[in-house]
DODO-538697 format. One line per field, with one value per residue (C-alpha): residue in three letters; chain; y, x, z. Coordinates in steps of 0.001 Angstrom, whole numbers. Layout:
N
code <- c(ALA; ...)
unit <- c(A; ...)
y <- c(Y; ...)
x <- c(X; ...)
z <- c(Z; ...)
***
This chain:
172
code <- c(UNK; UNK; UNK; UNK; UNK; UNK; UNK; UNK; UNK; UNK; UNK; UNK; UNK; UNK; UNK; UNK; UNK; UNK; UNK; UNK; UNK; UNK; UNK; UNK; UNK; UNK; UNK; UNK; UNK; UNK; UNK; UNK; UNK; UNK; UNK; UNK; UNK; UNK; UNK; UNK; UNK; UNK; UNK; UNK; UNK; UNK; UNK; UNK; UNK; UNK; UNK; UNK; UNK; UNK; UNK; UNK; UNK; UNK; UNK; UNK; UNK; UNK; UNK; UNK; UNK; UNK; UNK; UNK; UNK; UNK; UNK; UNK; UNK; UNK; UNK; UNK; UNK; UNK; UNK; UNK; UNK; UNK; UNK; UNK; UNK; UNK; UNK; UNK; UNK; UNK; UNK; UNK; UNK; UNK; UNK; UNK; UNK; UNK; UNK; UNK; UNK; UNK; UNK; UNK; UNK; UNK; UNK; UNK; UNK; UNK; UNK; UNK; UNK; UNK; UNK; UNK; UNK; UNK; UNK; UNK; UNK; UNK; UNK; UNK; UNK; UNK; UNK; UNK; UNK; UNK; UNK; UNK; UNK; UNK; UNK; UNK; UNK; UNK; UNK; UNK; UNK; UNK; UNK; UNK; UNK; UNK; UNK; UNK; UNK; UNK; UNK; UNK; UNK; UNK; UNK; UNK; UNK; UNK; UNK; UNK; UNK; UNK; UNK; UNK; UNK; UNK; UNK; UNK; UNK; UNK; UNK; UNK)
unit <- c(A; A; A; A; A; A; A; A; A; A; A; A; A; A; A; A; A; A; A; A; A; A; A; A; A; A; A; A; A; A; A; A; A; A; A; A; A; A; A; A; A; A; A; A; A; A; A; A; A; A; A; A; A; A; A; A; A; A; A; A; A; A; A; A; A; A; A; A; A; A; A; A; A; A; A; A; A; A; A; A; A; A; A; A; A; A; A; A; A; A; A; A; A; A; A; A; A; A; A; A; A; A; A; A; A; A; A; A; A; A; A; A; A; A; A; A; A; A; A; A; A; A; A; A; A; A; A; A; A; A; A; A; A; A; A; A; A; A; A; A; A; A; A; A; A; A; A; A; A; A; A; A; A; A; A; A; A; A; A; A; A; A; A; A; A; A; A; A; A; A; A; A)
y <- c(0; 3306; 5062; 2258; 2242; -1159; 5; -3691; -6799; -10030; -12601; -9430; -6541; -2934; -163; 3732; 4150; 8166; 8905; 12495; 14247; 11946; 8608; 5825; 2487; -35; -3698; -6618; -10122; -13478; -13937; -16048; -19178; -19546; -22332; -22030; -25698; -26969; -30246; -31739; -30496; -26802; -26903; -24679; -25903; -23554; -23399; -21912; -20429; -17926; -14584; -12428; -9366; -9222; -11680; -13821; -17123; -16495; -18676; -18702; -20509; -22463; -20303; -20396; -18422; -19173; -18801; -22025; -20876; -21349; -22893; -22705; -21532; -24660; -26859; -24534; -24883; -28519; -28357; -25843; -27791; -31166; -29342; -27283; -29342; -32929; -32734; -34410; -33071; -32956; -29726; -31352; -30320; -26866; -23851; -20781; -17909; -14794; -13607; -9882; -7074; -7433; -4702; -2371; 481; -464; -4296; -5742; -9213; -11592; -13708; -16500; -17382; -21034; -23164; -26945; -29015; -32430; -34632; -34676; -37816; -36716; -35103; -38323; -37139; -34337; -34934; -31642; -31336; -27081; -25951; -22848; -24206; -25419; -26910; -27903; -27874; -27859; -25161; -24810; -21881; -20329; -20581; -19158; -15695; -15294; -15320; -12666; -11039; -11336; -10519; -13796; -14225; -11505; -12434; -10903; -13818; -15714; -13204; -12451; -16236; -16625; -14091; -15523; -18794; -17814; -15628; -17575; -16861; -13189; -13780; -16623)
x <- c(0; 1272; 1155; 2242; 6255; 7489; 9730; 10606; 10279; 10303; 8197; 5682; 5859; 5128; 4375; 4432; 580; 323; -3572; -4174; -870; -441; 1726; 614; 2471; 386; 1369; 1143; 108; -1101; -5004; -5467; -7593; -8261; -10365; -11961; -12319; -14708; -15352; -17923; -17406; -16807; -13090; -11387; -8368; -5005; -1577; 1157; 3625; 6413; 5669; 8672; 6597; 5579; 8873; 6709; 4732; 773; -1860; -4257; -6608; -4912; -4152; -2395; -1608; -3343; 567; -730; -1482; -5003; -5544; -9172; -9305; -10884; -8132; -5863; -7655; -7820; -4203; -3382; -5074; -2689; 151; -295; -2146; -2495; -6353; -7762; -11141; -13218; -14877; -18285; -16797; -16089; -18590; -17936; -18060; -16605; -14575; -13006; -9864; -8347; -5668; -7969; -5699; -2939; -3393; -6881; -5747; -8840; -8680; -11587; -12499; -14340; -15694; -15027; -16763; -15254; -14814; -11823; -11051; -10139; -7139; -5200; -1470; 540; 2491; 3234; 4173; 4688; 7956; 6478; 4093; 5198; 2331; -1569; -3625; -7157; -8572; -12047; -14220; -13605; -10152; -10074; -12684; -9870; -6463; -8364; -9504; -5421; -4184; -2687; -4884; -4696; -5013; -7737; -9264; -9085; -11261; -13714; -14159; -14836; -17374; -19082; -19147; -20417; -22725; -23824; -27847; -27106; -26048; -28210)
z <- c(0; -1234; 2369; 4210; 4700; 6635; 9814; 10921; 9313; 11781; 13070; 13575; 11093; 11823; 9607; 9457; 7581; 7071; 7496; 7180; 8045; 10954; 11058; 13116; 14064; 12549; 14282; 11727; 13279; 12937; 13512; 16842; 18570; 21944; 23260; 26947; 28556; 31051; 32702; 34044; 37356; 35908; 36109; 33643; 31792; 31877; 30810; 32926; 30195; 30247; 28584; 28060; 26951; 31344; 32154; 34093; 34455; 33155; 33661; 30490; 28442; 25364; 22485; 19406; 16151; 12626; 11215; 8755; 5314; 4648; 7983; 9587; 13132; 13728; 12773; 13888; 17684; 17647; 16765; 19428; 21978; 20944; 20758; 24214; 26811; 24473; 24785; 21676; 20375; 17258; 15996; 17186; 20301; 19593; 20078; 19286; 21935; 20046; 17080; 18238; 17758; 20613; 19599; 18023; 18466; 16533; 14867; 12874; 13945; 14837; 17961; 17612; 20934; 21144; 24463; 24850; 27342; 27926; 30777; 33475; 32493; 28503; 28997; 29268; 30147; 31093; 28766; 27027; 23108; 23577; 23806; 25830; 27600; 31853; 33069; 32400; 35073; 36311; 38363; 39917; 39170; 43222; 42458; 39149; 40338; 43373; 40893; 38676; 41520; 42870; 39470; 39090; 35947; 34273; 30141; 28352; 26232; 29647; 31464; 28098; 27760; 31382; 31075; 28126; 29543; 32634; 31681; 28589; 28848; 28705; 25115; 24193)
***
């Protein structure tokens, strides 16, 4: 695009974009999945991975990037899901909560939130095929309201899927 200059080229790409007399950082990223799990008991599956953006530990839902040419975000979940807590599922399982901008200010990425209700006993090992990811684990819906509350949760498609979930007849 003729007002468009690229400023850095990497795994993300920004751009100068001049809109009337004023230049604006526009961030360049890959469209996203997230996928909000439940059990039968109303636990809510989370990852514990390192983000160097905060340099800490976060607990969130499992996400991933669509970074697969021509990938649907359904695949791309079910892949996500192997790859980060090895949870296998079928997209009869998925339903989908929410596609939104969650960097409206400065990216038009897409993060495609979905909800997946299985029981305990599905998520057969521990074993973890994520390079990033530290740990899987289950945590109760008390537990989970306290660590937001604490800031201990603190991810934003975490907390909007949470939300949704909970509060699923409000949008129904």
């Amino acid at each position: 695009m003729s007002n468009e200059k690229l400023v850095y080229d990497g795994w993300l790409k920004v751009y100068n974009k001049d809109v009337n007399g004023k230049t604006y950082d526009i961030l360049s990223n890959y469209d996203a999945v997230a996928a909000f799990v439940t059990d039968e008991f109303g636990d809510i599956l989370m990852v514990k991975q390192f983000r160097p953006a905060v340099m800490k530990n976060t607990l969130e839902i499992p996400a991933g990037c669509l970074d697969i040419e021509g990938e649907a975000p359904e695949d791309c979940l079910i892949r996500e899901l192997k790859e980060e807590t090895n949870l296998i599922v079928n997209k009869d399982a998925l339903s989908k909560i929410i596609s939104y901008t969650p960097m409206l200010g400065f990216s038009k990425s897409i993060l495609h939130l979905y909800h997946v209700n299985i029981k305990k006993s599905d998520l057969k090992s521990n074993k973890i095929n994520d390079e990033d990811v530290k740990e899987v684990l289950w945590i109760d819906n008390d537990t989970f309201k306290k660590y937001v509350k604490d800031g201990k949760i603190f991810d934003g498609k975490t907390i909007i899927s949470y939300l949704y979930v909970m509060n699923k007849k409000i949008f129904d």
